[in-house]
C-alpha positions in Angstrom: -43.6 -16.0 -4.4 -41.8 -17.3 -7.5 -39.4 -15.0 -7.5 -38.5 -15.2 -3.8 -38.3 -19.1 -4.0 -35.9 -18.6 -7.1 -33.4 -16.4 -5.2 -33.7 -19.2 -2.4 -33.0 -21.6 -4.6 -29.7 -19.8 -6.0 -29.0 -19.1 -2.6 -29.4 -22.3 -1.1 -26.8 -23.4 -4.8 -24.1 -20.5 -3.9 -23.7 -21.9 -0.3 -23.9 -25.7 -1.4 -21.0 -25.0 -3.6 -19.0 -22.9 -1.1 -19.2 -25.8 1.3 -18.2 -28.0 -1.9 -15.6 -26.1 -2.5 -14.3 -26.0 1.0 -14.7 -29.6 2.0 -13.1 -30.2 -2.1 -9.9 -28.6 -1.3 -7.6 -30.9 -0.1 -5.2 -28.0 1.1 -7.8 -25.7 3.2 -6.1 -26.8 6.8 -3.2 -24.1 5.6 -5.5 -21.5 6.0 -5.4 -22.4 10.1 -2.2 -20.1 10.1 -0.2 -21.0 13.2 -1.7 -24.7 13.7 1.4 -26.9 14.5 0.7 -29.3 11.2 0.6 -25.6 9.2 3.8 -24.3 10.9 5.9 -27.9 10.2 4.8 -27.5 6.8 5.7 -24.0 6.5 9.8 -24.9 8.0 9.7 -27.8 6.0 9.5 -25.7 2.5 11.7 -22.6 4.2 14.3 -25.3 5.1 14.1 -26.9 1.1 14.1 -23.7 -0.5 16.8 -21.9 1.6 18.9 -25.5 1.0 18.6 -24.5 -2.8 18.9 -20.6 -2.9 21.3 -19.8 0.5 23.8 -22.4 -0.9 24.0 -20.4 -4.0 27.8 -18.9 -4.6 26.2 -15.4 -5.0 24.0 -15.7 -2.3 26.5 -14.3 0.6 27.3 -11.6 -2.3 23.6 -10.4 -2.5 22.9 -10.5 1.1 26.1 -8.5 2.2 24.9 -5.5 -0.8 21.5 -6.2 0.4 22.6 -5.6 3.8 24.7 -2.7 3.1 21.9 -0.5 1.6 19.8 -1.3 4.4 21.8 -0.4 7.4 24.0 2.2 5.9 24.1 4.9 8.4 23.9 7.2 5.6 20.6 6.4 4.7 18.2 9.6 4.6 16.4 9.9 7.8 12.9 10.0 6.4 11.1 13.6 8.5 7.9 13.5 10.4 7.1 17.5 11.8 6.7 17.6 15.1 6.9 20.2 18.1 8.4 22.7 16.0 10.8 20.0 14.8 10.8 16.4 12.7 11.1 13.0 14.3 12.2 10.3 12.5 12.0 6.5 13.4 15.8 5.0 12.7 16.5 1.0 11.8 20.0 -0.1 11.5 22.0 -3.3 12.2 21.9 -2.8 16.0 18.8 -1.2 16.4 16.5 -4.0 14.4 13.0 -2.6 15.4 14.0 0.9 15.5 14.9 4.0 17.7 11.5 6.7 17.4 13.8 10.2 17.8 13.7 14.0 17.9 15.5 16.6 16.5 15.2 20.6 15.7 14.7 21.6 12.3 17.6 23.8 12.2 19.8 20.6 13.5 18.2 17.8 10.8 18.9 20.5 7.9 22.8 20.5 8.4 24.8 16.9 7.7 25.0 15.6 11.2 21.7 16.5 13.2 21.8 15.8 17.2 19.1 13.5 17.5 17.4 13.0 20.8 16.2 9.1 21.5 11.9 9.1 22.7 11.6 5.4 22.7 13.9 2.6 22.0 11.7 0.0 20.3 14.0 -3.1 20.5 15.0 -2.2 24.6 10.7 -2.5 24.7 10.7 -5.7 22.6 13.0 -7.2 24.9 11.5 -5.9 28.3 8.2 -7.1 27.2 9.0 -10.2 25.3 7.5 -8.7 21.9 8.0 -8.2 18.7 7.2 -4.9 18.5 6.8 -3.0 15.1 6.7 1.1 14.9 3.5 2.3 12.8 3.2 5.6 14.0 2.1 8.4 16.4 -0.6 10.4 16.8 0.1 13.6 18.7 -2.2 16.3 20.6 -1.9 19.7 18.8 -1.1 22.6 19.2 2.3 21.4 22.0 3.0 17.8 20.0 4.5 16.7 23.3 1.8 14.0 24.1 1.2 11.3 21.3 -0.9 8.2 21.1 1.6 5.5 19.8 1.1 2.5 17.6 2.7 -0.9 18.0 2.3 -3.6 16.0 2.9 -7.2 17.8 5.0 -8.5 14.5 4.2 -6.4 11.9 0.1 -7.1 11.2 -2.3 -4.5 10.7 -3.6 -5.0 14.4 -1.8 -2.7 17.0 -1.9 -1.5 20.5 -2.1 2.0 21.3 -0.6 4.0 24.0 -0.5 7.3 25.4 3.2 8.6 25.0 5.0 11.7 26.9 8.0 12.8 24.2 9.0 15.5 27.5 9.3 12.7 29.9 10.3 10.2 27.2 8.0 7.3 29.0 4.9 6.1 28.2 1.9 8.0 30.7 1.2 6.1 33.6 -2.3 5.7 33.5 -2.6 7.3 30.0 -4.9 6.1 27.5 -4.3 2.6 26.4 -5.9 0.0 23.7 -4.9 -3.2 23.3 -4.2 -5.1 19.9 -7.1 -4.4 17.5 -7.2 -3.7 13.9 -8.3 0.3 14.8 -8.0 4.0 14.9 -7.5 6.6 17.4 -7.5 10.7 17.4 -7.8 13.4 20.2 -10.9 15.3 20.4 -9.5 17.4 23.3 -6.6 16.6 25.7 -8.4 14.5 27.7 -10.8 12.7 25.0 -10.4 10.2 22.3 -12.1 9.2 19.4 -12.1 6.1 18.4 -13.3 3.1 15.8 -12.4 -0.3 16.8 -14.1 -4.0 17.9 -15.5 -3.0 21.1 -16.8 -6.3 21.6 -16.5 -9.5 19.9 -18.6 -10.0 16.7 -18.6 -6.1 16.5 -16.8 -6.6 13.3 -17.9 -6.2 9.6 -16.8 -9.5 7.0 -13.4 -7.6 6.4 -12.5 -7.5 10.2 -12.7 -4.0 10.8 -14.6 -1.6 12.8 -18.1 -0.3 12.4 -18.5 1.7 15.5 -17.2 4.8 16.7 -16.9 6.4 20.5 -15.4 8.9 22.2 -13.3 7.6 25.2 -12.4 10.3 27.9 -9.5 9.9 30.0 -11.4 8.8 33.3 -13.2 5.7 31.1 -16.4 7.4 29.9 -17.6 5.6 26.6 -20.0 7.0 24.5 -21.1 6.2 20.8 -21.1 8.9 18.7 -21.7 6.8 14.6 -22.5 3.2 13.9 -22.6 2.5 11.0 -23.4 -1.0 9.1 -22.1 -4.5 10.3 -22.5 -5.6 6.4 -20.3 -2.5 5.7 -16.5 -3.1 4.8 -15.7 0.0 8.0 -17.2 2.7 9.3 -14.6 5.6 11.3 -15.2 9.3 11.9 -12.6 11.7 11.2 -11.9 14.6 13.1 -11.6 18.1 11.2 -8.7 20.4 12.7 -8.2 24.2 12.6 -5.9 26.4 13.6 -3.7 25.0 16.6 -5.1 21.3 15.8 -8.9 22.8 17.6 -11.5 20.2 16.4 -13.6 22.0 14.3 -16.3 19.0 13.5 -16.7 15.2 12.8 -17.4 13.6 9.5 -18.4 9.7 9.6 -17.4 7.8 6.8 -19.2 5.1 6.0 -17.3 2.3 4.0 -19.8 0.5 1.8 -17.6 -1.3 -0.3 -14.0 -0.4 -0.7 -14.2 2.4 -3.4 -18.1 3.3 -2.4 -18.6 5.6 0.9 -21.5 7.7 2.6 -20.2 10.7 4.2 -22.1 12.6 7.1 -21.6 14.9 9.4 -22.1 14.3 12.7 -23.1 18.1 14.0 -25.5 18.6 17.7 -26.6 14.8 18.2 -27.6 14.7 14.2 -26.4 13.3 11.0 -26.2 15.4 8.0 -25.4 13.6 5.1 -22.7 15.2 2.5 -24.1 15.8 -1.0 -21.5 13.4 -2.6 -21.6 10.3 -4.9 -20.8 7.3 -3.4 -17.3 7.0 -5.1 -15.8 9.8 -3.5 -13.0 10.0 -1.1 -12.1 12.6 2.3 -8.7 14.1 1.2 -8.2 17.3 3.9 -9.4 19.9 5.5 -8.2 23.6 5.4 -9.0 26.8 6.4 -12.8 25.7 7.0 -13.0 24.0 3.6 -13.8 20.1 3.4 -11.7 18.6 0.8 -13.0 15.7 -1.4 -12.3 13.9 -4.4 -14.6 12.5 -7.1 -14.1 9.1 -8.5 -16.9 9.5 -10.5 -18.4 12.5 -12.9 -21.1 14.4 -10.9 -22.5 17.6 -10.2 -20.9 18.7 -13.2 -17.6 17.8 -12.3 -15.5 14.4 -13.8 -14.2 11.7 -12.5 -11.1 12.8 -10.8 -12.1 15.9 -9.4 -11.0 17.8 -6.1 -13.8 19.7 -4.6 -14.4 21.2 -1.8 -17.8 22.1 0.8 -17.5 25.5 3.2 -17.5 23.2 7.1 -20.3 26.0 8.3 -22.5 25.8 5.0 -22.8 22.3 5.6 -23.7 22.6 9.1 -26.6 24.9 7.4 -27.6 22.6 4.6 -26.9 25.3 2.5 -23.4 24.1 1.0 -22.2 24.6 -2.3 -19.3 22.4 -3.8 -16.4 24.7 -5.3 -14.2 23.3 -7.3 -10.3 23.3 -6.5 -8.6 21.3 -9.6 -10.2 19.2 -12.4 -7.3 16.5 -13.8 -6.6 16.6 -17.4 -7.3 12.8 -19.4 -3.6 11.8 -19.1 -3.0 13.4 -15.3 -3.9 11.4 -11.9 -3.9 13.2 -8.4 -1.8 10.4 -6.6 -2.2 12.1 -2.8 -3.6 15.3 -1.3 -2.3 16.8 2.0 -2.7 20.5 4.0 -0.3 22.2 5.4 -1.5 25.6 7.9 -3.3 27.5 4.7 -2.2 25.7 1.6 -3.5 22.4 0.2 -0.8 20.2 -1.5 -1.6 18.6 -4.6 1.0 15.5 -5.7 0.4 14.7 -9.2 1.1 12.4 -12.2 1.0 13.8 -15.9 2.1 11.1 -18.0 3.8 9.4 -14.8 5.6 11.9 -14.6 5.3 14.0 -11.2 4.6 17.4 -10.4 3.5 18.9 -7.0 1.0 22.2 -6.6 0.0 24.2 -3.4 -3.6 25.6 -3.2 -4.5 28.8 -1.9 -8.5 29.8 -1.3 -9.0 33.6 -1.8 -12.7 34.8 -2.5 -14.0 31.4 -3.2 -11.8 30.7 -6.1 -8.3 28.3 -5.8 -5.2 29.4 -7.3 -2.6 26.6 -7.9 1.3 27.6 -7.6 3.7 24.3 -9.0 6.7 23.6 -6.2 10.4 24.2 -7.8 11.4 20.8 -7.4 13.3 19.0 -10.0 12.0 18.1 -13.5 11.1 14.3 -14.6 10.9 13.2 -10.8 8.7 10.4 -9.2 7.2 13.2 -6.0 6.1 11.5 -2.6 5.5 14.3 0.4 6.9 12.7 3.4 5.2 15.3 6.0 3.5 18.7 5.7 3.4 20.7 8.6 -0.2 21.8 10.2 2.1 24.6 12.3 3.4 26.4 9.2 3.3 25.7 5.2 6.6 23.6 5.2 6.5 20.1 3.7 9.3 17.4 3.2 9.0 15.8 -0.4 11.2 13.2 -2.1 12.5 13.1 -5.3 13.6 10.2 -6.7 13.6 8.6 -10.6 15.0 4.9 -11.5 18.5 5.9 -12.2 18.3 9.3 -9.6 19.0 8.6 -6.1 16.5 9.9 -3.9 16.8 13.0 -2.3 14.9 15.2 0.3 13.7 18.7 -0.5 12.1 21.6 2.0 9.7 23.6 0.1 7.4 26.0 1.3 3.9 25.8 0.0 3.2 29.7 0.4 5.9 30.9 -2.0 6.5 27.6 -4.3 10.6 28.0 -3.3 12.3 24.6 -2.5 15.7 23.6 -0.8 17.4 20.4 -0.9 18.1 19.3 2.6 19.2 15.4 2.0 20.7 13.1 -0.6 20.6 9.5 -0.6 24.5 8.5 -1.8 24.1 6.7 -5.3 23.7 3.0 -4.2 24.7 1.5 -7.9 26.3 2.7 -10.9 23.7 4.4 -13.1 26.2 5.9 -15.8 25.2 2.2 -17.6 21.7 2.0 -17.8 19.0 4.1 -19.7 15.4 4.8 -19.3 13.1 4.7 -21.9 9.7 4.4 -22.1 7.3 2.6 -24.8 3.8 2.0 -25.2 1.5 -2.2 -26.2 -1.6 -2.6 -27.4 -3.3 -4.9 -25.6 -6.0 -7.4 -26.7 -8.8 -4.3 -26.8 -6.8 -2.3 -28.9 -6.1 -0.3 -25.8 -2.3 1.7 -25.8 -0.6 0.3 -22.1 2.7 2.6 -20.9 5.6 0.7 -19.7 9.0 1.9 -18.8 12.6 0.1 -19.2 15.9 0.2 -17.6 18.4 -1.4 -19.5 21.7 -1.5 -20.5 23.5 1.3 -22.9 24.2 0.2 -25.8 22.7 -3.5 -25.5 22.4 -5.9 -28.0 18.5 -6.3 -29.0 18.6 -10.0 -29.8 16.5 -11.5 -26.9 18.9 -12.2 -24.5 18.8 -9.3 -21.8 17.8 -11.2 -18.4 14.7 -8.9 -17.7 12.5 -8.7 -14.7 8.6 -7.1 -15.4 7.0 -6.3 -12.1 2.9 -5.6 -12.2 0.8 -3.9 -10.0 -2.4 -3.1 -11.6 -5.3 -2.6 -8.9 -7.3 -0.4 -6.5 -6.1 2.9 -8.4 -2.2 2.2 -7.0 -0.1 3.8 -9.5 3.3 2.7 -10.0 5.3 5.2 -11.6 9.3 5.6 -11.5 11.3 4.8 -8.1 14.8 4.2 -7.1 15.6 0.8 -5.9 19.1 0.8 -4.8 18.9 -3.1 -4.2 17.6 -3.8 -7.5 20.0 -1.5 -9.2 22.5 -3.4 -7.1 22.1 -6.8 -7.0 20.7 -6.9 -11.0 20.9 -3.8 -13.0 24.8 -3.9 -12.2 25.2 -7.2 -13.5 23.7 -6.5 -16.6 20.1 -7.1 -16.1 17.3 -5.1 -16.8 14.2 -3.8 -15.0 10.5 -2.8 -16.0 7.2 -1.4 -14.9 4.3 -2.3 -16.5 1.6 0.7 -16.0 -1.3 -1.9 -16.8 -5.0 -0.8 -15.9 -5.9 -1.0 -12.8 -3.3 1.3 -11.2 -4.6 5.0 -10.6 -1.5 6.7 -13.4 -4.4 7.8 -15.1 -7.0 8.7 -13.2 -9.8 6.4 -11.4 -10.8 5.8 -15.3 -7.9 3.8 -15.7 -8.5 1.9 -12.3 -12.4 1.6 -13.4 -12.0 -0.1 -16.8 -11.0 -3.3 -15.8 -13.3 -3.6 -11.9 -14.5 -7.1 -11.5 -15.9 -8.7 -14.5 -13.6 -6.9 -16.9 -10.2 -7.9 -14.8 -9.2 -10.2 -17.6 -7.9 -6.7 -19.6 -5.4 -6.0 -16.7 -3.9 -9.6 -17.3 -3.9 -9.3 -21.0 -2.1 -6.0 -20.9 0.5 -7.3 -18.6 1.1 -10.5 -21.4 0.8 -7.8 -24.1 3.8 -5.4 -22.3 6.0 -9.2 -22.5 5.0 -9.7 -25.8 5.9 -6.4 -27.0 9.2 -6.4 -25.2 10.1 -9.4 -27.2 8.9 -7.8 -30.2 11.3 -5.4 -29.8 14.1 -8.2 -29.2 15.1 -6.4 -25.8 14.2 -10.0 -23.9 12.8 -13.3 -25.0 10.6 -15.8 -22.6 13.8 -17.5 -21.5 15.2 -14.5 -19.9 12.1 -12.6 -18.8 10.8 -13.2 -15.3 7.7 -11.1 -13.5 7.4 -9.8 -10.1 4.0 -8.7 -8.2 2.9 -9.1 -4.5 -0.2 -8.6 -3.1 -2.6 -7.6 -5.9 0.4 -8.4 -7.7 0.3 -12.0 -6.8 -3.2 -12.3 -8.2 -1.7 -10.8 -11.8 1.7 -13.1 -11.8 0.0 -17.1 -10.7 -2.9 -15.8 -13.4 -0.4 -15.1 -16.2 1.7 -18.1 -15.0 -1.3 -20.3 -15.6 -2.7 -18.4 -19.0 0.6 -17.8 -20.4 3.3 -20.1 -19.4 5.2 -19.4 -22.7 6.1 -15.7 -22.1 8.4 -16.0 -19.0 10.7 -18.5 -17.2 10.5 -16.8 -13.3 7.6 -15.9 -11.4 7.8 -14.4 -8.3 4.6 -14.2 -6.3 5.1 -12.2 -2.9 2.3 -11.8 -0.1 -0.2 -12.8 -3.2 -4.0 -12.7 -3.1 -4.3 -16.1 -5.2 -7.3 -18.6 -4.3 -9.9 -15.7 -5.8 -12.7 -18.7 -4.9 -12.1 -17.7 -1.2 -10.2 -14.7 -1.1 -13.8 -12.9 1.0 -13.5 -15.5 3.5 -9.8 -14.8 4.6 -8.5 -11.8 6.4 -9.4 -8.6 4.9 -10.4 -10.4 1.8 -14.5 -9.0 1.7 -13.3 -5.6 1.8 -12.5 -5.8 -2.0 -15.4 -7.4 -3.5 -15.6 -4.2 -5.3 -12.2 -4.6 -7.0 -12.8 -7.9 -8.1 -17.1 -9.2 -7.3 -18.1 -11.5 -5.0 -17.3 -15.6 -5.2 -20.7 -16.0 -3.3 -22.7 -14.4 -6.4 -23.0 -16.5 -9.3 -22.9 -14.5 -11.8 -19.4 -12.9 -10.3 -18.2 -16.6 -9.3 -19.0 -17.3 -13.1 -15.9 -14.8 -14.5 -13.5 -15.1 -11.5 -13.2 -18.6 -11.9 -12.0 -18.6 -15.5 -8.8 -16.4 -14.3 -8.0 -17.8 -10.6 -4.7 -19.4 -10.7 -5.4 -21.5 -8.0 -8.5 -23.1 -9.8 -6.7 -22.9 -13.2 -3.5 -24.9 -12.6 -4.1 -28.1 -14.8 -2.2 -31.6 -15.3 0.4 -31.9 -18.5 1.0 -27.9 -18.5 4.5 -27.0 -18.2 4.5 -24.1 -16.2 7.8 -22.1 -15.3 9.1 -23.2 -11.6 7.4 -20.0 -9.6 8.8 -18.9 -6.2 6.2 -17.8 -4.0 6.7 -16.4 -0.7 4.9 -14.5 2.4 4.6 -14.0 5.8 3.5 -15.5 9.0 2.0 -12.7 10.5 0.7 -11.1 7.3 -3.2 -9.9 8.6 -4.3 -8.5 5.8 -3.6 -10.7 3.0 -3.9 -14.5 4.5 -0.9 -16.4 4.3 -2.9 -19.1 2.8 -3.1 -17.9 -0.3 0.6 -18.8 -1.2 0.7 -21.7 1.4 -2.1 -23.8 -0.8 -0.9 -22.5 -4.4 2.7 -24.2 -3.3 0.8 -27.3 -1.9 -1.6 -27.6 -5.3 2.2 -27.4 -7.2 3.5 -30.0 -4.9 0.6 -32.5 -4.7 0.8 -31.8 -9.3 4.6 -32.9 -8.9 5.3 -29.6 -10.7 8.2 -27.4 -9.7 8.1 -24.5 -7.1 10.1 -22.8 -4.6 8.1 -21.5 -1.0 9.4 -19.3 1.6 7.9 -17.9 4.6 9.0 -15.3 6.6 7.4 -15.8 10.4 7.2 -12.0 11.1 7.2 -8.6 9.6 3.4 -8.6 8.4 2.5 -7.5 5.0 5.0 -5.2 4.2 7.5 -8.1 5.1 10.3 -5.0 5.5 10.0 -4.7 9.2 13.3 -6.1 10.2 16.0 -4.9 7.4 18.1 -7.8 8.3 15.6 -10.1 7.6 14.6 -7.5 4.3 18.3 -8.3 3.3 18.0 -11.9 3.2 14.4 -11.7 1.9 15.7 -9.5 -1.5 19.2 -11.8 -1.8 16.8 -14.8 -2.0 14.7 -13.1 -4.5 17.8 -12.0 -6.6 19.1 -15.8 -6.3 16.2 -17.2 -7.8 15.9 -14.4 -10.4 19.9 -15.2 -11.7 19.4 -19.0 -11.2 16.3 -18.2 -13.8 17.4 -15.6 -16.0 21.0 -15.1 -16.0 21.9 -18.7 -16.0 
């Protein structure tokens, strides 16, 4: 009994100081997202901080390159396969929200394919008064000809899905159609769905997602099929393909926190569970073979591991795991894909990419390495179920991307596409160096700077941080940075902090929830040993993170206002006090604990930077910015952290964009405008 009233007790504490907290904070009507008094606010900041950065001289300069790079019709036309060919969704100047297209595979391989138009997203905006944002298709194997299309309403998370017909080029009259949810969608059969989505209201976990799956057949039959836990963070069941796209089973997934799940497998009205630990992950399926990887050692196997289960053997109970590839200490699988018969392994070894097939003969895996280019950042843009083709891109901070068509069976790769070189390269360099942070631990970070520059403190340097949920970050071509600030003499780096997956889920483990305070320190030890070695000095370094990365730049503006003089926070998780009560927010307790449990409240509210700004500190003058329509990371975040600044009288810029959702990319004129802003600031800061 003592022990019960105790755990009231702490209870009945936790939710007196939440309501505290709530009813404390002067700025919490920001969180009501499109209330008028939110929405005047919002213009009032856009309209002061465009005053101060679209006046700029070099602000028409840096919108028109911005511009450039983002409409130029010789942009590579990023491959989806399809129907024995690729589609490709196309956004240019006149065509905003994009033109979905088709073309054969013979055609897209020469330098002018003939493209056939499917659905023209801005003539369907207009006709239906939308905003409506492409996030893909779904489409019935083995013909491809009928897809289930997602629209976004401005870019959020949320969509609406419809039936599509790429023969008639028109949506199906009478075809399957779900309106705006946060959900998900595949065929079972040509005439069934399944599907995990809010069926009805309060059917919805404390991250806003799903936790029940049905099948829906095309004349309105519902049936459940898994329900999982309304406490869970999601619950979905995926749908395992063979040859010709037949479904060959159901697996439920059960999301108990974000890196924790259950897997079972739904088989003759029963569950089997799937001998896993919870921090595993569903990577593919292929040639009968389940495909998982381990985030944690077990079985025998470490952390990292792909294995895989025989689909019949679990149906037995008599499954055996086998295992496919076991990453070395300084290697991180970064994504896993099948094609007909060969899984595709992209990796990182040292951040440096490499990309292996798979083939299963007699229970054992045999790996063959693609011949794609050396020292190359690898992402596959589309492997084929129909064949073992896949599209990847290759692409390193001074080499323009380009597009190669390799073929998993026999290793042989062809460049088919070549992004024009967007900046001059011939003056930078690359290098890559190595701080110890406060643990003694060794962080990576890369640097492009000038050739030949003088190492006296005075290179205007931006540091952009990631550093959560096993992201890595390794090198990528940014034509508008290269642009807009490497061409002017700037410099650019990446701090590879822990946190990010460039070293396995080891590296993403060490610094979970109470021990997040390493991932800041070795993003201030990364400054600290760039000015060691004179290539910057606080005056001219500034830091860039969004999301996550919002989280890492307000808490290293608060702890360490000495080491930069620019801050820019994009789409930031800030107010860690509440960030489980907003959006998606209580999906990633597991990243960083949970505000409502003492003990975790106790360590995130020594680093939140919303908590942690405090009177007579002169912090650097931050810009923050998000957007509007942003549904996964609440828009309050930045709007309070800018109205905290405000009500401190301390310096700040804020800009919110009113669509284009997380990403904030949707539109590229708007993208245009968004990075010439950034760039503004960044000069006004650092080059100055």
């Amino acid at each position: 009994m003592k022990v019960f009233c105790a755990a009231l007790t702490g209870a009945l504490l936790l939710a007196g100081m939440a309501h505290a907290q709530a009813s404390a904070d002067p700025f919490i009507w920001l969180e009501d997202v499109d209330a008028p008094r939110s929405m005047d606010w919002v213009a009032s900041q856009n309209a002061r901080s465009a005053k101060r950065l679209e006046t700029d001289p070099r602000y028409a300069t840096f919108l028109a390159e911005a511009r450039a790079i983002f409409t130029a019709k010789d942009r590579i036309p990023w491959p989806t396969f399809r129907a024995g060919g690729v589609d490709n969704l196309w956004q240019d100047d006149t065509h905003v929200h994009g033109v979905w297209r088709h073309a054969a595979l013979a055609t897209y391989r020469s330098a002018e394919p003939v493209w056939e138009t499917l659905l023209d997203l801005d003539a369907l905006s207009k006709a239906e008064g939308k905003n409506w944002i492409w996030k893909g298709a779904t489409c019935l194997r083995p013909a491809q000809t009928v897809c289930l299309v997602e629209l976004s309403n401005g870019g959020g998370d949320a969509v609406e899905i419809r039936e599509f017909d790429t023969v008639k080029k028109a949506f199906v009259e009478g075809g399957f159609r779900l309106a705006e949810g946060k959900q998900n969608a595949d065929w079972l059969d040509a005439d069934t769905l399944v599907v995990d989505r809010i069926w009805t209201p309060g059917d919805e976990t404390p991250s806003g997602y799903a936790y029940i799956a049905k099948t829906l057949t095309r004349d309105g039959q519902v049936k459940e099929i898994y329900r999982g836990q309304k406490t869970d963070v999601a619950a979905s069941v995926l749908v395992l393909r063979g040859a010709g796209g037949k479904a060959e089973g159901l697996i439920a997934r059960r999301g108990l926190t974000f890196f924790e799940n259950e897997f079972l497998l739904l088989e003759g009205g029963k569950t089997l569970t799937v001998p896993l630990p919870k921090k595993a992950e569903y990577q593919a399926y292929i040639d009968g073979q389940v495909v998982f990887q381990l985030k944690d050692a077990w079985g025998g196997y470490g952390a990292g591991a792909l294995i895989a289960y025989d689909l019949e053997a679990l149906k037995a109970g008599t499954a055996k795991a086998e295992l496919i590839f076991q990453p070395g200490p300084r290697q991180a699988i970064t994504d896993v894909y099948d094609t007909h018969d060969r899984l595709v392994v992209n990796l990182l070894d040292e951040v440096k990419g490499a990309v292996d097939a798979y083939d299963r003969r007699d229970g054992k895996w045999t790996a063959r390495r693609l011949a794609l280019p050396k020292d190359a950042t690898f992402t596959v843009r589309s492997a084929s179920g129909e064949s073992d083709q896949l599209f990847v891109a290759a692409e390193g901070f001074l080499d323009p991307t380009s597009l190669w068509l390799a073929d998993a069976a026999s290793g042989k790769a062809w460049q088919v596409k070549a992004l024009p070189a967007r900046f001059n390269a011939a003056t930078h360099a690359v290098e890559q160096y190595w701080a110890t942070s406060s643990d003694g631990a060794k962080i990576p970070y890369f640097v492009v700077l000038p050739k030949g520059a003088r190492l006296d403190g005075s290179l205007p340097t931006i540091m952009y941080g990631y550093g959560g949920f096993e992201v890595a970050k390794p090198p990528i071509y940014l034509p508008e940075m290269g642009k807009i600030w490497l061409e002017r003499g700037g410099a650019y780096v990446i701090a590879n902090i822990r946190g990010g997956g460039e070293f396995g889920p080891a590296w993403h483990q060490s610094v979970l929830r109470e021990k997040r305070q390493l991932s800041f320190d070795d993003f201030a030890a990364v400054a600290q040993d760039l000015a060691a070695r004179k290539i910057t000095s606080a005056r001219r370094l500034g830091i860039y993170g969004r999301s996550n990365g919002g989280v890492l730049t307000t808490v290293s503006m608060t702890q360490h206002p000495e080491l930069w003089n620019a801050i820019v926070v994009e789409s930031p998780l800030i107010d860690m006090l509440r960030y489980h009560k907003l959006s998606a927010g209580a999906s990633w307790i597991g990243e960083y604990g949970d505000p409502d449990v003492a003990e975790d409240r106790a360590f995130i509210e020594t680093y939140s930077g919303y908590q942690n700004l405090k009177a007579g500190v002169t912090y650097p003058e931050p810009y923050i910015t998000t957007n509007t329509r942003d549904d996964r990371v609440h828009p309050g975040h930045a709007r309070k952290f800018a109205a905290r600044l405000a009500a401190m009288g301390l310096p700040y810029l804020y800009y919110e964009q009113t669509f284009g959702g997380h990403a904030n990319d949707a539109d590229p004129e708007l993208n245009a405008r968004r990075w010439a802003r950034h760039y503004v600031y960044l000069a006004q800061k650092l080059m100055d």
